[in-house]
VEXKE-351859 format. One record per atom (N, C-alpha, C): residue number from 1; atom name; x, y, z. Coordinates in steps of 0.02 Angstrom, whole numbers, plus 50000, padded with zeros to 5 digits. Atoms other than C-alpha are relative to their C-alpha. Layout:
[site NUM,CA,[X,Y,Z]],
...
END
This chain:
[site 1,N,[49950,50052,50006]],
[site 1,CA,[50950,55678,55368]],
[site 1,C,[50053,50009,50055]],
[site 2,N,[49953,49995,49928]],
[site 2,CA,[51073,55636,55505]],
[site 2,C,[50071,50017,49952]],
[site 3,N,[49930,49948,50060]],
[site 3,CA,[51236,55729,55473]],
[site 3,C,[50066,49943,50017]],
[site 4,N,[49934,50043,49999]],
[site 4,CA,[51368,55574,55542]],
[site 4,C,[49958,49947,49981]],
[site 5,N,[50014,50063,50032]],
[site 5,CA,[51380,55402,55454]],
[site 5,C,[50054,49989,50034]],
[site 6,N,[49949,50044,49967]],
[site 6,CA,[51474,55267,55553]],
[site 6,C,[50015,49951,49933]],
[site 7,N,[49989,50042,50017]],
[site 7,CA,[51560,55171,55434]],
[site 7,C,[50034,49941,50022]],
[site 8,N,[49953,50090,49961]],
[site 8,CA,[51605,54972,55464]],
[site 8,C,[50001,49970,49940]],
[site 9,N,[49994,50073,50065]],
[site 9,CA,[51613,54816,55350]],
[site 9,C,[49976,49948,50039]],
[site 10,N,[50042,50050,49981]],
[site 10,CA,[51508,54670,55378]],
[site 10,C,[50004,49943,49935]],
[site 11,N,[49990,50069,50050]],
[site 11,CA,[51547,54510,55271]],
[site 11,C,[50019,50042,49912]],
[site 12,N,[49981,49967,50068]],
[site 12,CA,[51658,54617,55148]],
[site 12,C,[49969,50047,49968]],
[site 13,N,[50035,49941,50042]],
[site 13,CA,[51533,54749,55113]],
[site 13,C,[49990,50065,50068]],
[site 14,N,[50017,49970,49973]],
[site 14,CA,[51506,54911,55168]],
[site 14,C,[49942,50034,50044]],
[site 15,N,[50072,49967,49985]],
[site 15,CA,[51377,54986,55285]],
[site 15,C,[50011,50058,50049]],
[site 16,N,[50021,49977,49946]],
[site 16,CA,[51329,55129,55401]],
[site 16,C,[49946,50004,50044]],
[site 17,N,[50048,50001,49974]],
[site 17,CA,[51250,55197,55528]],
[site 17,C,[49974,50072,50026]],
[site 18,N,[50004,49892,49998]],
[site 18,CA,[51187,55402,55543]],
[site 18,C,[49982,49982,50062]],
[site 19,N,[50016,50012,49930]],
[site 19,CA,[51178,55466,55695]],
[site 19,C,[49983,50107,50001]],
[site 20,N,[50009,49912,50001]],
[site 20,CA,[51152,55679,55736]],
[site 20,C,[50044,50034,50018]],
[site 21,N,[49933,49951,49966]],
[site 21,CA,[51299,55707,55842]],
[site 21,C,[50049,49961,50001]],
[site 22,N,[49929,50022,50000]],
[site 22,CA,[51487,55679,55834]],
[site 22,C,[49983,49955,50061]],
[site 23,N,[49981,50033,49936]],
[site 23,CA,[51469,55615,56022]],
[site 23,C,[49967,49939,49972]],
[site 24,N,[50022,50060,50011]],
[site 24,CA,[51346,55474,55982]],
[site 24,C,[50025,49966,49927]],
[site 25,N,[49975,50039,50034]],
[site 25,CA,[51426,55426,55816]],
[site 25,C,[50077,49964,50041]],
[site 26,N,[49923,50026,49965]],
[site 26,CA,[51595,55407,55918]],
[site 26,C,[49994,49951,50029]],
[site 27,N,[50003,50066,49952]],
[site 27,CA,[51490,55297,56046]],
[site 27,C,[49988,49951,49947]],
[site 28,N,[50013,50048,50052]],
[site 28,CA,[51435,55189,55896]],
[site 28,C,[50075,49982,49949]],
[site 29,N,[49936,50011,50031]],
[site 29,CA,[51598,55196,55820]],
[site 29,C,[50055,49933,50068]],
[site 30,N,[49990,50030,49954]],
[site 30,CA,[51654,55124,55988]],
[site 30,C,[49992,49926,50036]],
[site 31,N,[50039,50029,50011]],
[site 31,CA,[51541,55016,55998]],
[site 31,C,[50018,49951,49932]],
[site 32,N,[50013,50038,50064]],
[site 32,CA,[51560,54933,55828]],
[site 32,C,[50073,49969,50005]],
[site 33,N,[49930,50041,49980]],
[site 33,CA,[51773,54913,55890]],
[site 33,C,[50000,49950,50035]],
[site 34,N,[49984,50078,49942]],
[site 34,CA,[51731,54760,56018]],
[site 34,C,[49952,49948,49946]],
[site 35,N,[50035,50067,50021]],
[site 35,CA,[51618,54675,55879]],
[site 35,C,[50048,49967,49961]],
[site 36,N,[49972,50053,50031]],
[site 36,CA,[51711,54527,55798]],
[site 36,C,[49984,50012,49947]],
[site 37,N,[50049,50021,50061]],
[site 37,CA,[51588,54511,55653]],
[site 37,C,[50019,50070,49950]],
[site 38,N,[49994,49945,50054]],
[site 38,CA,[51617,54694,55595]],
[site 38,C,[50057,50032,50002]],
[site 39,N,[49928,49984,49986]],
[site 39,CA,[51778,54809,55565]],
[site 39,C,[49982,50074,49985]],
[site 40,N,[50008,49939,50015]],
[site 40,CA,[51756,54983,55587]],
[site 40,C,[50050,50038,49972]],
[site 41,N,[49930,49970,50037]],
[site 41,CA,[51836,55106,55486]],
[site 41,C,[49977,50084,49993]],
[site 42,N,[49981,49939,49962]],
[site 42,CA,[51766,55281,55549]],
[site 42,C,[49926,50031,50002]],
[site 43,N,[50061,49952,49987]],
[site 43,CA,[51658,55427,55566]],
[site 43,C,[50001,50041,49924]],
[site 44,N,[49982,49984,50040]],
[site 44,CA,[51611,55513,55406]],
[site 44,C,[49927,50036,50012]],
[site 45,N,[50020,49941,49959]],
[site 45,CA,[51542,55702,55436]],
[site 45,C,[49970,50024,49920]],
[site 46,N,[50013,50012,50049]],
[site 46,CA,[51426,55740,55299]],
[site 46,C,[49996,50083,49998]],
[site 47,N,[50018,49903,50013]],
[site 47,CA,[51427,55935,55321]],
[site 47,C,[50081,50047,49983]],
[site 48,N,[49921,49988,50028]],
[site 48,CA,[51623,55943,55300]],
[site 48,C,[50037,49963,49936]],
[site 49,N,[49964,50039,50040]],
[site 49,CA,[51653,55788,55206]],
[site 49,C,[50049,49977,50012]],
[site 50,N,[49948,49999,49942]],
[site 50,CA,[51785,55730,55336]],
[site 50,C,[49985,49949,50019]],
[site 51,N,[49999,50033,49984]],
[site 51,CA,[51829,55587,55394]],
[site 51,C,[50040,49978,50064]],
[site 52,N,[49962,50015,49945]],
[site 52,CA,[51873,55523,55568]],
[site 52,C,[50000,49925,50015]],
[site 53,N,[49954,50082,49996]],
[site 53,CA,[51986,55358,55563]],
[site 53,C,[49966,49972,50059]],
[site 54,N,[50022,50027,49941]],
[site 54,CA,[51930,55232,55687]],
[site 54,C,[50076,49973,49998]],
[site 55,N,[49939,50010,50003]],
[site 55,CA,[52100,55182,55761]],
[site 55,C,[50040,49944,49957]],
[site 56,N,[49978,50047,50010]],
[site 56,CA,[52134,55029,55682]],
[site 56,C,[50032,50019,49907]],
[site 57,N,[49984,49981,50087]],
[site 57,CA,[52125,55129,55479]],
[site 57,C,[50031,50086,50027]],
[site 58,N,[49945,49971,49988]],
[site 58,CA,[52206,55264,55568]],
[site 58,C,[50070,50006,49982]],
[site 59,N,[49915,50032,49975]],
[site 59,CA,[52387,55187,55590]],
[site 59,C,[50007,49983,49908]],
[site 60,N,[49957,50002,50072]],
[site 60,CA,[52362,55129,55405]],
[site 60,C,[49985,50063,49958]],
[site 61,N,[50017,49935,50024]],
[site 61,CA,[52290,55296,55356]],
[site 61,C,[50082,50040,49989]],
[site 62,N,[49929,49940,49972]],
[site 62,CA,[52460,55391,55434]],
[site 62,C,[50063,49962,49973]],
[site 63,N,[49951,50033,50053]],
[site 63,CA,[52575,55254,55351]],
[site 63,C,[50015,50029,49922]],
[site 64,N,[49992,50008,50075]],
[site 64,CA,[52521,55286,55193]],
[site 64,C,[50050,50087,49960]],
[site 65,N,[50010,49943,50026]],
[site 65,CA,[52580,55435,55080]],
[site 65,C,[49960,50033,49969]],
[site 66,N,[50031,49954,50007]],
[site 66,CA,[52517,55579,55027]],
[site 66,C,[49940,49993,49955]],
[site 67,N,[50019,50006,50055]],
[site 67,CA,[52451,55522,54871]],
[site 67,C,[49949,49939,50023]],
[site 68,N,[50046,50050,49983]],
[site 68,CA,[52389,55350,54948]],
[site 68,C,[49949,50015,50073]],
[site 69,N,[50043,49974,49942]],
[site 69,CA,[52310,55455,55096]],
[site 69,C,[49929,50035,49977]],
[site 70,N,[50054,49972,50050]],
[site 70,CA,[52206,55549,54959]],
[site 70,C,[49954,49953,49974]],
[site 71,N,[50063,50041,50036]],
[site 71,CA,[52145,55411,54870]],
[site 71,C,[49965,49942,50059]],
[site 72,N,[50052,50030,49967]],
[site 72,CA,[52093,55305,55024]],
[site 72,C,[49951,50047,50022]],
[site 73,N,[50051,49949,49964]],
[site 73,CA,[51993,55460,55095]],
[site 73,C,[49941,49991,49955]],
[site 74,N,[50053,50004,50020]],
[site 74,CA,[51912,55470,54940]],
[site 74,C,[49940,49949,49965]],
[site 75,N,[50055,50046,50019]],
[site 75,CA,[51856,55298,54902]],
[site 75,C,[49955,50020,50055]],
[site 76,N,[50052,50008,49946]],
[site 76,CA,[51781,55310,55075]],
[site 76,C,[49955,50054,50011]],
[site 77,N,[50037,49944,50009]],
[site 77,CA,[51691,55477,55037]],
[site 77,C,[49946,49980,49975]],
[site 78,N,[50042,50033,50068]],
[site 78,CA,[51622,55418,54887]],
[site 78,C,[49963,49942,50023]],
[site 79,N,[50058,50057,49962]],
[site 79,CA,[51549,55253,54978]],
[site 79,C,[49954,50013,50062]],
[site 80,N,[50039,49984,49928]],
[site 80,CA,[51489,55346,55125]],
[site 80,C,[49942,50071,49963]],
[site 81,N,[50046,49953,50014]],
[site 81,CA,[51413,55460,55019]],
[site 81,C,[49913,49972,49962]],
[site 82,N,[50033,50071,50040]],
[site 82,CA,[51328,55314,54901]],
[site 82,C,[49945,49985,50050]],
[site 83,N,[50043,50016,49957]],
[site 83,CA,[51265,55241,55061]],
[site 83,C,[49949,50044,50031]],
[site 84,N,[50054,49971,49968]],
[site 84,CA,[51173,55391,55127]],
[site 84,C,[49950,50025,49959]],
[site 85,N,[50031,49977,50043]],
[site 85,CA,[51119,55420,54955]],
[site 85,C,[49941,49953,49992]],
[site 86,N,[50039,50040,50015]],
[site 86,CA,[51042,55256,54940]],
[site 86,C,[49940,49995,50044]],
[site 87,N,[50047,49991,49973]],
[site 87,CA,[50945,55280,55087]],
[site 87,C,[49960,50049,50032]],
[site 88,N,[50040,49933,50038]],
[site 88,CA,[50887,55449,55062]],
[site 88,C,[49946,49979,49963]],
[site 89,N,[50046,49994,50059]],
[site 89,CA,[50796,55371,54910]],
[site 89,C,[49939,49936,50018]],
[site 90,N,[50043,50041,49997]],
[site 90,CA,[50738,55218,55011]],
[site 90,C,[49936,50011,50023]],
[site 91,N,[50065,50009,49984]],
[site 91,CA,[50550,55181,55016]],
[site 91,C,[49985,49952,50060]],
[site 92,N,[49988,50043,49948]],
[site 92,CA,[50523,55086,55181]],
[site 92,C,[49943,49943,50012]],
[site 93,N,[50044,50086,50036]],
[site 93,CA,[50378,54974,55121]],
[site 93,C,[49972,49995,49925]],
[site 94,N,[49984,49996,50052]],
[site 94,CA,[50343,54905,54981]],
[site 94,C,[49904,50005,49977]],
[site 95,N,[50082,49977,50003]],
[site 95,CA,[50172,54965,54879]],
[site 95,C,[49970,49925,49934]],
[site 96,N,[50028,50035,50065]],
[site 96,CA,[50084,54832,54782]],
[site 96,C,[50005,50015,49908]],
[site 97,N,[50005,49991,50082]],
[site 97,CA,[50120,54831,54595]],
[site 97,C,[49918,50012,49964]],
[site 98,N,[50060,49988,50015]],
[site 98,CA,[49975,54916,54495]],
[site 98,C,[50001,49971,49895]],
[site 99,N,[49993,50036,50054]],
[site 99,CA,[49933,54837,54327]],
[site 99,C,[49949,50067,49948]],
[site 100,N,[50040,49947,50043]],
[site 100,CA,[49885,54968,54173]],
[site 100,C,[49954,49956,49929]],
[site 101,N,[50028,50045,50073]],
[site 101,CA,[49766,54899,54037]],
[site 101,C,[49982,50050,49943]],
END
C-alpha cells in the first residue's frame, strides 16, 4: 500500500490519491491547487498519521485554536484513513454472481 494519500474534494465529497513518496504526493498536491473543479486540502502520511496542510487549509488550520486544530486534524485522519481503507478492500472487477440450489 502506498504510504501518502493526497487529499482533495470533488463535488463536496472526499477523495484521494496514494502515491510512495512525500516528493510525488507534494507534486500531486500541487497539481490538484491550479484545478478549479477540486480543492485540495493536503498530504496525509499514513506511517505517522500526519498531516500536511495544502496552503489554502493551512491559514485556516493556524487560525483555529487548539481545540478546533485537534478536531479538524482528526476528522481528516479518520476520512483519509476510511478512504485507504475502502480501497484496500476494493475488488477491481466484478465476478459474476453464482446461484446455490
Amino acid at each position: 500500500m502506498k504510504r501518502y494519500s493526497v487529499l482533495y474534494l470533488l463535488n463536496e465529497q472526499h477523495h484521494h490519491i496514494g502515491s510512495h513518496t512525500q516528493e510525488e504526493a507534494r507534486a500531486i498536491l500541487e497539481k490538484l491547487s491550479t484545478d478549479k473543479r477540486r480543492t485540495a486540502i493536503g498530504v496525509y502520511d499514513a506511517k505517522t498519521e500526519l498531516i500536511d496542510w495544502a496552503p489554502a487549509y493551512q491559514i485556516i488550520y493556524d487560525q483555529a485554536g487548539i481545540s478546533g486544530q485537534g478536531k479538524r486534524a482528526n476528522q481528516i485522519i479518520t476520512i483519509a484513513q476510511a478512504l485507504r481503507r475502502r480501497d484496500l478492500n476494493w475488488q477491481g472487477d466484478f465476478s459474476r454472481p453464482s446461484f446455490f440450489a
